[in-house]
C-alpha positions as semicolon CSV with decimal commas, in nm:
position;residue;x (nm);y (nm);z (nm)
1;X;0,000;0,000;0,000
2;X;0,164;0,370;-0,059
3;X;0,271;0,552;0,235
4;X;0,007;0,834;0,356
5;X;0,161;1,185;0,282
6;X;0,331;1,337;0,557
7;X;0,328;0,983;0,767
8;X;0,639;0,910;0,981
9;X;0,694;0,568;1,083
10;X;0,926;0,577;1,399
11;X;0,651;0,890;1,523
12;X;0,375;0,671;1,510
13;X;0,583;0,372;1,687
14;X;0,705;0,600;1,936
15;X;0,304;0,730;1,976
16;X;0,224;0,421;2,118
17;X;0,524;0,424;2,360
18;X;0,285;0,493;2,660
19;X;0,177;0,117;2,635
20;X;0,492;-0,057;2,744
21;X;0,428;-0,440;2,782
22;X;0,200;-0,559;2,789
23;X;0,241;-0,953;2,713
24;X;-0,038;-1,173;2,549
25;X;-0,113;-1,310;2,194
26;X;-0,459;-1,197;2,130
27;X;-0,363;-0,827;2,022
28;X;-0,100;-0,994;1,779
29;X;-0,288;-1,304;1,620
30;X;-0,552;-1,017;1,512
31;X;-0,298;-0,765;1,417
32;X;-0,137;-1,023;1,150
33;X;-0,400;-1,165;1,081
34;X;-0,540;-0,903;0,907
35;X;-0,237;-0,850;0,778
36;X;-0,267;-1,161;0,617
37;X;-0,050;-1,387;0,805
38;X;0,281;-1,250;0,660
39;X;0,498;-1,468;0,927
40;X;0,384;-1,798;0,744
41;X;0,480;-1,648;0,420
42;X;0,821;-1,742;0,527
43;X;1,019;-2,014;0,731
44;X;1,171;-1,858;1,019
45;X;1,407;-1,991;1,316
46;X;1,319;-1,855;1,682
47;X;1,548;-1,784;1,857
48;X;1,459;-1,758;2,299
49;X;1,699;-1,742;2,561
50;X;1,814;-1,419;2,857
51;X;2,185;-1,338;2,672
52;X;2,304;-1,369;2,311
53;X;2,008;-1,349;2,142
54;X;2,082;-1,047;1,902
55;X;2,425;-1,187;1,843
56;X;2,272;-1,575;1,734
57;X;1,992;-1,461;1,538
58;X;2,264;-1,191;1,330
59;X;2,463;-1,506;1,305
60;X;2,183;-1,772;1,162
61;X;2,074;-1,505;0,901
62;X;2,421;-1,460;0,824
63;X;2,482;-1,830;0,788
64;X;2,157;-1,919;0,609
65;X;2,254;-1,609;0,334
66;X;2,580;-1,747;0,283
67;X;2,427;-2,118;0,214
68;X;2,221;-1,936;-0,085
69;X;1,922;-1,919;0,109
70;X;1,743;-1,552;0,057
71;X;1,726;-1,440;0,467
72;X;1,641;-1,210;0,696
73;X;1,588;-1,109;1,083
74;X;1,412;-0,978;1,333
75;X;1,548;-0,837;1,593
76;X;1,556;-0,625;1,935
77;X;1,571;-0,351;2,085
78;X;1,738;-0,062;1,850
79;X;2,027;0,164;1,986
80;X;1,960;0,452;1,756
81;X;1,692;0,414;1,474
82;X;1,386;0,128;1,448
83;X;1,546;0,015;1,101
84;X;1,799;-0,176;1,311
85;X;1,531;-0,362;1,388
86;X;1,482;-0,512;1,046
87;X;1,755;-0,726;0,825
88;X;1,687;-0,799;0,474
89;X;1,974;-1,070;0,336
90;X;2,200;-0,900;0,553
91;X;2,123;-0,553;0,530
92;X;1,908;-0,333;0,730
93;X;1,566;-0,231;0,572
94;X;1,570;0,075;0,375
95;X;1,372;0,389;0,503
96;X;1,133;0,411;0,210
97;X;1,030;0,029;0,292
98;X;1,048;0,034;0,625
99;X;0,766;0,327;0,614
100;X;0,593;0,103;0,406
101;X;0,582;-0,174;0,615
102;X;0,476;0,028;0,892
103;X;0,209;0,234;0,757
104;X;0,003;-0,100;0,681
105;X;0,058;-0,248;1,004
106;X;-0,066;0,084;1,108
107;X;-0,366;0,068;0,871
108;X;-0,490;-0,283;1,014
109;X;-0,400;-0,164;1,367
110;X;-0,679;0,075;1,362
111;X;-0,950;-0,156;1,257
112;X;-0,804;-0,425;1,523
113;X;-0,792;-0,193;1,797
114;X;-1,185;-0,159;1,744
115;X;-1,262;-0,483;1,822
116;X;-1,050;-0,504;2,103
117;X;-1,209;-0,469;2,491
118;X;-1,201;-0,127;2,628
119;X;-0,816;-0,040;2,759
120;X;-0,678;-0,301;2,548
121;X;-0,496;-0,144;2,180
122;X;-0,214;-0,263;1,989
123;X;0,165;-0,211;2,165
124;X;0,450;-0,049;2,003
125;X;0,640;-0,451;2,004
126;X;0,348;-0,598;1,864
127;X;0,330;-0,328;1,564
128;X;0,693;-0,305;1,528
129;X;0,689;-0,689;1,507
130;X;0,410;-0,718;1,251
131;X;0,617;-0,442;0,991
132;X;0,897;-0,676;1,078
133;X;0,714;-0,978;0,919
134;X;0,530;-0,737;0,701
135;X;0,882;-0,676;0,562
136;X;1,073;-1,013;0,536
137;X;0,697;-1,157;0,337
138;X;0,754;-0,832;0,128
139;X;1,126;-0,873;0,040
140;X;1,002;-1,242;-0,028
141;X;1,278;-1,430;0,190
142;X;1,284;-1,790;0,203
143;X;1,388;-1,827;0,578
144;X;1,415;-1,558;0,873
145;X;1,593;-1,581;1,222
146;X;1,320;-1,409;1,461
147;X;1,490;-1,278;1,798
148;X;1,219;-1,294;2,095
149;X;1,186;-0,960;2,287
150;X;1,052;-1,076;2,609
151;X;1,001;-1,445;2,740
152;X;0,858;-1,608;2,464
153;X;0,517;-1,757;2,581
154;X;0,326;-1,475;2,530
155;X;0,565;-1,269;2,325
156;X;0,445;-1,129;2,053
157;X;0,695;-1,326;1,818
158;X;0,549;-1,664;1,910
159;X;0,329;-1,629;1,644
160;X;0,561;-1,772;1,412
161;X;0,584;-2,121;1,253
162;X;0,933;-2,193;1,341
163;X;1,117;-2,515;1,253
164;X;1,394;-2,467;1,504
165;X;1,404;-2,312;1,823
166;X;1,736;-2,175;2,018
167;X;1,744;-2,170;2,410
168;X;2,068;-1,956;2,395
169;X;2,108;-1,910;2,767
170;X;1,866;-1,852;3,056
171;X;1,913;-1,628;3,379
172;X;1,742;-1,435;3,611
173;X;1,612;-1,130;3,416
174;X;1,271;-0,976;3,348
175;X;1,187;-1,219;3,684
176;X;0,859;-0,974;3,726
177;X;0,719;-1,115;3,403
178;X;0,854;-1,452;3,362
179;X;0,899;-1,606;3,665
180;X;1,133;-1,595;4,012
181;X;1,325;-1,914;3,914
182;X;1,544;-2,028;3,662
183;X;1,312;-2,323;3,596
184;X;1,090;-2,106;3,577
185;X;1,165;-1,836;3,341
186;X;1,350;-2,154;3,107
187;X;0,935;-2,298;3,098
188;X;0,833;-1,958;2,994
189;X;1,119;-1,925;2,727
190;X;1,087;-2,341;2,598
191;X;0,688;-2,301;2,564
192;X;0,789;-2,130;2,229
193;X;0,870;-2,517;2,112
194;X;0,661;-2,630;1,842
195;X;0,554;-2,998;1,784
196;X;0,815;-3,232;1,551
197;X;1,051;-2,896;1,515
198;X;1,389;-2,897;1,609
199;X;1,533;-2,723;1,982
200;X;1,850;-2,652;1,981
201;X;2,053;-2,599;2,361
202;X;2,359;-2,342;2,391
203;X;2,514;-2,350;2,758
204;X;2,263;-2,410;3,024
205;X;2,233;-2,521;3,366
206;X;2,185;-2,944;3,438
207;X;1,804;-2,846;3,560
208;X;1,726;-2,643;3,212
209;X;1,871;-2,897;3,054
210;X;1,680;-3,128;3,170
211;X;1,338;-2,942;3,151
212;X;1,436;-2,912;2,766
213;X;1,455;-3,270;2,753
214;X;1,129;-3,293;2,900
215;X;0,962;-3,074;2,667
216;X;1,110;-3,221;2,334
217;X;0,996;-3,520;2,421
218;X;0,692;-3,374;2,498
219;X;0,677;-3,233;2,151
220;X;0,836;-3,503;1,957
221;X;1,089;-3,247;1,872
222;X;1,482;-3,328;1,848
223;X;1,689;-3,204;2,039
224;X;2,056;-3,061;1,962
225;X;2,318;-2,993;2,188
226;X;2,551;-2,706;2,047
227;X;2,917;-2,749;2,084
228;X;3,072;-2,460;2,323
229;X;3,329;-2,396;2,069
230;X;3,285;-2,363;1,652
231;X;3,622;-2,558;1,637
232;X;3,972;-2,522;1,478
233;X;3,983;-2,312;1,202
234;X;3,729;-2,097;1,250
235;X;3,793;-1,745;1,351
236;X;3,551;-1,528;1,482
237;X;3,529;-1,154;1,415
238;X;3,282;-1,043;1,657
239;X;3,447;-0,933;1,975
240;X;3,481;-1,138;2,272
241;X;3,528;-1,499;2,386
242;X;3,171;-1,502;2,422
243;X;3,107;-1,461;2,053
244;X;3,254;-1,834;1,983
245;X;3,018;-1,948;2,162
246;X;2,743;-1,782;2,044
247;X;2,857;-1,855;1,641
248;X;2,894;-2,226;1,791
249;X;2,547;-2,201;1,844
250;X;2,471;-2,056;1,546
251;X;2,624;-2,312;1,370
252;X;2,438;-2,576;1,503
253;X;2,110;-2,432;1,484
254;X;2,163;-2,357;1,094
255;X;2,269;-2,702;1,030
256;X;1,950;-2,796;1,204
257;X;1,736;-2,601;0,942
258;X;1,899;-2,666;0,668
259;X;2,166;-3,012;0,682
260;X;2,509;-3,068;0,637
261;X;2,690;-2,717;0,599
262;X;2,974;-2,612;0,367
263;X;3,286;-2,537;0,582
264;X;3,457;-2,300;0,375
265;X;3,102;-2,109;0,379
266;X;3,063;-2,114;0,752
267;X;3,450;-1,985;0,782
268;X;3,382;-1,680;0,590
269;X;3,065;-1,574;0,787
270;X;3,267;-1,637;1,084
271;X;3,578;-1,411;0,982
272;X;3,327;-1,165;0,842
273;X;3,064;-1,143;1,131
274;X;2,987;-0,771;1,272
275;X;2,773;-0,739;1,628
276;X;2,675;-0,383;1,663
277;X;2,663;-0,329;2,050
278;X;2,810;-0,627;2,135
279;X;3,213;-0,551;2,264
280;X;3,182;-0,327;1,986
281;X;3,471;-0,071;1,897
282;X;3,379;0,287;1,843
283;X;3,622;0,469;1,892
284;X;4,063;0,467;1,910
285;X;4,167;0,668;2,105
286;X;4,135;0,541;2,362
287;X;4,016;0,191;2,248
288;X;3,677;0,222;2,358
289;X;3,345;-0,048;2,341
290;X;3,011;-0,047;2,379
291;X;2,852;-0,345;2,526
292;X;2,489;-0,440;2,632
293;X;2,525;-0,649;2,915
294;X;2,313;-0,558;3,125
295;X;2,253;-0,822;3,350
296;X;2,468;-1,052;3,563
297;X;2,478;-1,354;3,314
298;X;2,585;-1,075;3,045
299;X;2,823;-0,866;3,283
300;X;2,987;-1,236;3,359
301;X;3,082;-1,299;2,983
302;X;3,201;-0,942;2,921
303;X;3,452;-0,972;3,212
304;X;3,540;-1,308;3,075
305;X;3,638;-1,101;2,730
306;X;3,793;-0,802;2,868
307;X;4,142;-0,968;2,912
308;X;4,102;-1,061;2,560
309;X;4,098;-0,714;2,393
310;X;4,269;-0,524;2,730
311;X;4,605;-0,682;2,617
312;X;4,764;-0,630;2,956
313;X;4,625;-0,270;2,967
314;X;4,380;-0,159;3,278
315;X;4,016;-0,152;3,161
316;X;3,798;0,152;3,312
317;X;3,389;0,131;3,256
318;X;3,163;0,408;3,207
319;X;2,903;0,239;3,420
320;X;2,404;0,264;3,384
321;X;2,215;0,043;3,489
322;X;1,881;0,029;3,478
323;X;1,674;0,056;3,839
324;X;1,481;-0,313;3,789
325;X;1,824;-0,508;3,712
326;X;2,014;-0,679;3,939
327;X;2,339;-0,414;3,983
328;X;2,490;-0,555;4,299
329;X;2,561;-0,896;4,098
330;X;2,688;-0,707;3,790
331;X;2,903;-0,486;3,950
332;X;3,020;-0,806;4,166
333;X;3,047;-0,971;3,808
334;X;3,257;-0,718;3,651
335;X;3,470;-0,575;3,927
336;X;3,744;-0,800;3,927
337;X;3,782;-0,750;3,551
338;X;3,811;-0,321;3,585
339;X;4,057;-0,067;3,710
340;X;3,809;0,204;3,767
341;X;3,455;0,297;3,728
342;X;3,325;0,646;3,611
343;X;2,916;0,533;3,762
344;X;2,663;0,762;3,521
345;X;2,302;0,719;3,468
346;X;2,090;0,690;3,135
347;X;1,930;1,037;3,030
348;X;1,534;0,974;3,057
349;X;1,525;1,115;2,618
350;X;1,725;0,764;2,526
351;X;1,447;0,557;2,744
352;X;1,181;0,650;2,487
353;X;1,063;0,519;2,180
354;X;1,150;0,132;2,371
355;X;0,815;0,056;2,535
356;X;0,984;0,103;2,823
357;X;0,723;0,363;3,078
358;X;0,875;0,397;3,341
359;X;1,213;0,294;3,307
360;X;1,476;0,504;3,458
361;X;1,814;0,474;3,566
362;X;1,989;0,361;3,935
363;X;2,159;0,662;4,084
364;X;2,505;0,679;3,979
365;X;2,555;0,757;4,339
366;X;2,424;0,440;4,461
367;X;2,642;0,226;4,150
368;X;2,940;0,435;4,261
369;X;2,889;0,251;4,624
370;X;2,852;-0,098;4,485
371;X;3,155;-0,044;4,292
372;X;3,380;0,076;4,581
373;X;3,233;-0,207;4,808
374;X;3,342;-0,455;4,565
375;X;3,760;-0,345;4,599
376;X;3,677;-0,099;4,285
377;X;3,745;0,257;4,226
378;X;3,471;0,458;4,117
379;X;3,354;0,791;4,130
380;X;2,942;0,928;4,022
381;X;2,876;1,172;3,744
382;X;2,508;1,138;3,708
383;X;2,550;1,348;3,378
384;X;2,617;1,068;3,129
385;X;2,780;1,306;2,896
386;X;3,007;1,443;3,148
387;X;3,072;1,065;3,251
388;X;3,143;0,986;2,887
389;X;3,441;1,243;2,908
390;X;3,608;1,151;3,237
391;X;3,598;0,791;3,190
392;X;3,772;0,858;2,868
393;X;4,059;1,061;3,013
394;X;4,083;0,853;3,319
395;X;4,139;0,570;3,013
396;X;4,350;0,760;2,812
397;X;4,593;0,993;2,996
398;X;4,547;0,816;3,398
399;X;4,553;0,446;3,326
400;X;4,669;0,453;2,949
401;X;4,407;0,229;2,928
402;X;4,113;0,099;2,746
403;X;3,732;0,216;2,785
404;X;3,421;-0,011;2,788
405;X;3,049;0,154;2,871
406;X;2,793;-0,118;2,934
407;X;2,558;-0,232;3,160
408;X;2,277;-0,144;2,929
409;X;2,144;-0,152;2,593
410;X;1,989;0,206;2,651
411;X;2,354;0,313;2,681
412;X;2,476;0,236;2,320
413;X;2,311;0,514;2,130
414;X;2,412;0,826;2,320
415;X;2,744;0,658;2,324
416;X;2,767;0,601;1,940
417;X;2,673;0,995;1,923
418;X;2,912;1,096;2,144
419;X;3,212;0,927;1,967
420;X;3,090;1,063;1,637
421;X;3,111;1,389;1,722
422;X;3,496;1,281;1,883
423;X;3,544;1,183;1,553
């Protein structure tokens, strides 16, 4: 359909900000449904799990491309722009098609919210989602990797036909949705499972594992076990011990969609594979990364990594962290791995547009404490871009060092601003 005059795509998403989560499948089944089921114009991998998500579904997309199958994914959240949401073989989504896609999710978003009980209307996820499949059935790929956002249950991507599933990892996150345990939150994440599809298990706990067992069987689905390593030969380009893993995984689940894969193919993809936000460089002097862990799971396999691309140099962190995550066990997590802390908090502007209500920042104050209780040096500069610059001299000209800001995903697109205009 052609794009109303004067509409704006990431303005209407961002109208229905206000919503936040709200999780449940009704809204969705009606929303692409009269959208004409675009999700089942394609065969798509799901891919579940607390940390590494982003990274594994970049990687399957990448790997099914490469293997002459016509791709694309879905995935979540953005750091700067909702295009980033949206990969066509490889590529993000162009602006012109990206309004497309949203203006008729838009269109059938009016007419669904009018059936809909008083209270209840469509949620910025669920219409970003729907242009996501709106797009891939558009672009007419063959296969897509579809990140979860939330859970998986009642997420509004588990409306999807998927022939594999990935559990990529499970930890206590989101526990005010998905449960207090990690048993718990696994259930809500392997319910996505369909019958006589394929799971396929990165690193997990001996309980998970064994719930996932339970389930497959369940399902008649098979089960895969993914090496923790891709193997000799293969070198990884994404950033971060982590990231082996997390191809490894990749890996495996492609080879469940599609067979035997070609080795020389999977290579390349490896040694060409880029992770925005993930240990990602942005800027040289001094060597400094953006990373989205952001809980303790994710701060755990970023200190693992920081050795890795610290080469003997001290490491100092420009430190957010969201008020609902679990800080004490990050900081704990990443402490040992840091010379010194610059603690900041995320301005309320990059919280928008992320159905997200609500969401604001711990006091740098209060990370500053954690940090120093913990053996760690830290000072508080609530200002994040006053934080951004004395965490990068305390890098460069204190500690000669190198500079990481994490501990959220809210984090990455001031940051990527900021170092532009460093140049």
């Amino acid at each position: 359909m052609p794009v109303p005059a004067g509409f704006d795509p990431d303005a209407y998403l961002d109208s229905l900000e206000a919503v936040g989560w709200k999780l449940g499948l009704d809204r969705m089944w009606k929303l692409t449904t009269a959208l004409g089921l675009p999700q089942r114009r394609f065969a798509s991998v799901h891919v579940v799990g607390t940390n590494g998500k982003s990274s594994v579904t970049r990687m399957v997309a990448a790997l099914l491309e490469a293997h002459g199958v016509s791709s694309g994914a879905c995935l979540s959240p953005h750091s700067t722009r909702w295009t980033e949401r949206t990969l066509l073989r490889g590529v993000e989504i162009a602006p012109e098609a990206w309004a497309e896609a949203v203006a008729q999710v838009a269109a059938a978003a009016e007419g669904v919210n009018r059936t809909l009980e008083e209270g209840e209307v469509v949620t910025e996820f669920e219409a970003a989602t729907a242009a996501t499949f709106v797009a891939l059935a558009r672009a007419r790929v063959k296969a897509a990797a579809i990140e979860a956002g939330l859970g998986g249950r009642l997420d509004a991507t588990n409306t999807i036909p998927s022939r594999v599933t990935v559990l990529t990892s499970v930890g206590l996150d989101h526990t005010e949705w998905l449960g207090e345990t990690e048993l718990e939150i696994a259930a809500e994440k392997l319910a996505v499972l369909k019958d006589q599809s394929t799971l396929v298990l990165g690193r997990v706990s001996a309980p998970v594992r064994e719930l996932a067992e339970r389930i497959a069987g369940e399902r008649g689905a098979r089960l895969v076990v993914a090496p923790e390593d891709p193997g000799p030969g293969i070198e990884v380009a994404a950033t971060g011990t982590f990231q082996r893993r997390n191809f490894a995984l990749a890996t495996a689940a492609t080879e469940a969609f599609l067979g035997e894969l070609d080795p020389e193919r999977v290579a390349a993809v490896a040694a060409g594979i880029h992770i925005p936000g993930r240990l990602e460089l942005v800027a040289e002097n001094p060597p400094t990364y953006v990373d989205a862990a952001h809980n303790p799971d994710g701060a755990a396999a970023l200190a693992e990594a920081l050795p890795g691309i610290a080469a003997g140099r001290p490491v100092v962190a420009c430190l957010a962290v969201l008020a609902d995550k679990d800080a004490p066990a990050m900081i704990a997590a990443l402490a040992p791995a840091l010379r010194a802390a610059v603690c900041t908090e995320i301005p309320p502007a990059a919280l928008l547009g992320h159905g997200r209500p609500g969401a604001h920042s711990r006091p740098a104050r209060e990370l500053a404490d954690l940090c120093q209780a913990n053996g760690l040096e830290a000072v508080a500069e609530p200002d994040l871009g006053a934080a951004l610059r004395r965490s990068t001299e305390l890098a460069c000209a204190t500690f000669a060092g190198v500079l990481v800001v994490t501990g959220s995903h809210y984090l990455i697109g001031p940051t990527l601003a900021a170092a532009s205009e460093r140049g």
